[in-house]
N, C-alpha and C positions, 0 to 999 in steps of 0.2 A: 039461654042460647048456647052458653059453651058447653053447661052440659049435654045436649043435644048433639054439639059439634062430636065432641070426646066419644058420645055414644054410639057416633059416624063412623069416628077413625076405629073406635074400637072394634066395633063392627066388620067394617069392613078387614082390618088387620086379622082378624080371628077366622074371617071366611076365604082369608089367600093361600096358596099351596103353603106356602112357609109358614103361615099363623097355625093352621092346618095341622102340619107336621108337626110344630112346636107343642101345639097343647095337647098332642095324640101321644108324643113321649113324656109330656112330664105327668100326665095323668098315670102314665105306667110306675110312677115311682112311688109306688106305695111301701117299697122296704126300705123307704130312707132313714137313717139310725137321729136318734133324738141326742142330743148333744145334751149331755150336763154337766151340775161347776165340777170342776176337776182341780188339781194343783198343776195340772201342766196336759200337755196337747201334744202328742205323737202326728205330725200332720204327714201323711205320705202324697206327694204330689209326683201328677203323671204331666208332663210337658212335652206336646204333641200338634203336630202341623196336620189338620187333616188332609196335602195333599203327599203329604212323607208315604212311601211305601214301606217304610220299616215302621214308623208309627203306626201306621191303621192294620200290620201285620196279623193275621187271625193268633199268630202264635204267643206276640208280643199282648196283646190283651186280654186273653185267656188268661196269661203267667200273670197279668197285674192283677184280676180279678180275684186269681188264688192266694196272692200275695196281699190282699186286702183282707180279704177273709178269714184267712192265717192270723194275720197280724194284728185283727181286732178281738179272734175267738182267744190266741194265746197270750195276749195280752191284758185281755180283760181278767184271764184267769189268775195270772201272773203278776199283775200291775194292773190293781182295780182304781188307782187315786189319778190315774192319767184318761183324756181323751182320745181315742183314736178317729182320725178322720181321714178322708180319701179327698184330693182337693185336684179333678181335670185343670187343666191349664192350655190354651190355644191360641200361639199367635197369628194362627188361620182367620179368615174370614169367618168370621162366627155363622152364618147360611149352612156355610160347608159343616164346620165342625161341631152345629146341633147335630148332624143324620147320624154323629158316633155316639151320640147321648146311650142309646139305647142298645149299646155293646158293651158298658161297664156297669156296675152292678155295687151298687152300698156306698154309691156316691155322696157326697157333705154338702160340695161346694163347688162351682164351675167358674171361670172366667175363659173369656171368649172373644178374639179382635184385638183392633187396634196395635195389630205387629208387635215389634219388641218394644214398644212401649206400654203395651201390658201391663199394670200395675206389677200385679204380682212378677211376670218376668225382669222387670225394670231392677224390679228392689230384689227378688230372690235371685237373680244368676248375673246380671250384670253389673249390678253396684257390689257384687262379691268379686269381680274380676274373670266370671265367667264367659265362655263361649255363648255365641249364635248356632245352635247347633240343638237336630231334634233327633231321635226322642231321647230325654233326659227324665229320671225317677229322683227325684229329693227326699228325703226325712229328713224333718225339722222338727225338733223340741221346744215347745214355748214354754213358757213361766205365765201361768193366768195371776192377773192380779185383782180378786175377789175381797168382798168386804161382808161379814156377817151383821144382819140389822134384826135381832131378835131370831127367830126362827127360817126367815128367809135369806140368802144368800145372792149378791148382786156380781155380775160379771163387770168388770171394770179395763178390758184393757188386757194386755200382754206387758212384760216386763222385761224377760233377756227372750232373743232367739239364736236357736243353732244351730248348723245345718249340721246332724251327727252322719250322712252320708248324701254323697252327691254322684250317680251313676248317668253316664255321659254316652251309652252307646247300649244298642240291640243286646249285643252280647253279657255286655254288665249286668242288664236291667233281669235278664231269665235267669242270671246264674245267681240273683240274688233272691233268698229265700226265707219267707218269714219268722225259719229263729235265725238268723243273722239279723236280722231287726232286734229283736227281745234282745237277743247280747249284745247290742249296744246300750239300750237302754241301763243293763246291770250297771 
């Protein structure tokens, strides 16, 4: 019977305009980039309110799009032993801030809701001493902490993080350009 039930809600959740739209954008993301072990994780995240007018900016997401792209071609070329990933970030209503899904492009990783209690905003801008304030771009450097078991390689965790830039405003985020990334990295 629960199964039954589950198959209910499931059901019906997949046939509502939201269920709808949901599985109509993630089905579009067939160029999502495959994560492997790495010594360390380049994470660029984009923190955005989807009722901000300078976050959902056509200009402002274009430049992150470029700037993702940038940053994963010159760096992969550059600095093949790091991860790059692209990680959306929303203290919005998550309803709202799926319909931006499908305006950025080589996405990793999404979180979505839950106000500034956000996980990820909680721990990356608030317990840093930052502002409530959108849109905001991070790069963050992790340290993977990997264990080799014969031939296969196990992902274990993170070890240091750091935020090597913290861009706090419209204007920051365009005039920042993906080799100003790579030169941090050096």
């Amino acid at each position: 019977m629960l199964l039954i039930g589950s198959f209910i809600v499931g059901k019906l959740y997949t046939e509502s305009k939201i269920g709808k739209e949901y599985i109509r954008i993630l089905s579009s993301f067939d160029n999502v980039t495959n994560i492997r072990v790495a010594k360390n994780d380049i994470n660029i995240v984009y923190v955005f309110d989807p009722d901000c007018v300078y976050c959902t900016n056509k200009e402002i997401v274009t430049h992150i799009n470029k700037l993702v792209r940038d940053v994963k071609s010159m760096g992969m070329k550059k600095y093949g032993d790091y991860n790059y990933k692209f990680i959306l970030v929303s203290n919005g209503n998550p309803h709202s801030a799926i319909s931006y899904l499908r305006d950025f492009t080589l996405l990793d990783e999404i979180s979505f809701g839950n106000g500034w209690s956000n996980y990820y905003l909680s721990n990356m801008i608030l317990n840093e001493g930052g502002e409530k304030s959108t849109p905001q771009l991070l790069i963050i450097e992790r340290d993977n902490n990997t264990v080799q078991h014969g031939t296969q390689i196990f992902f274990e965790g993170f070890n240091n993080e750091r935020v090597l830039k913290h861009l706090k405003s419209m204007a920051e985020i365009i005039n920042f350009e993906g080799e100003h990334l790579v030169k941090l990295i050096e």
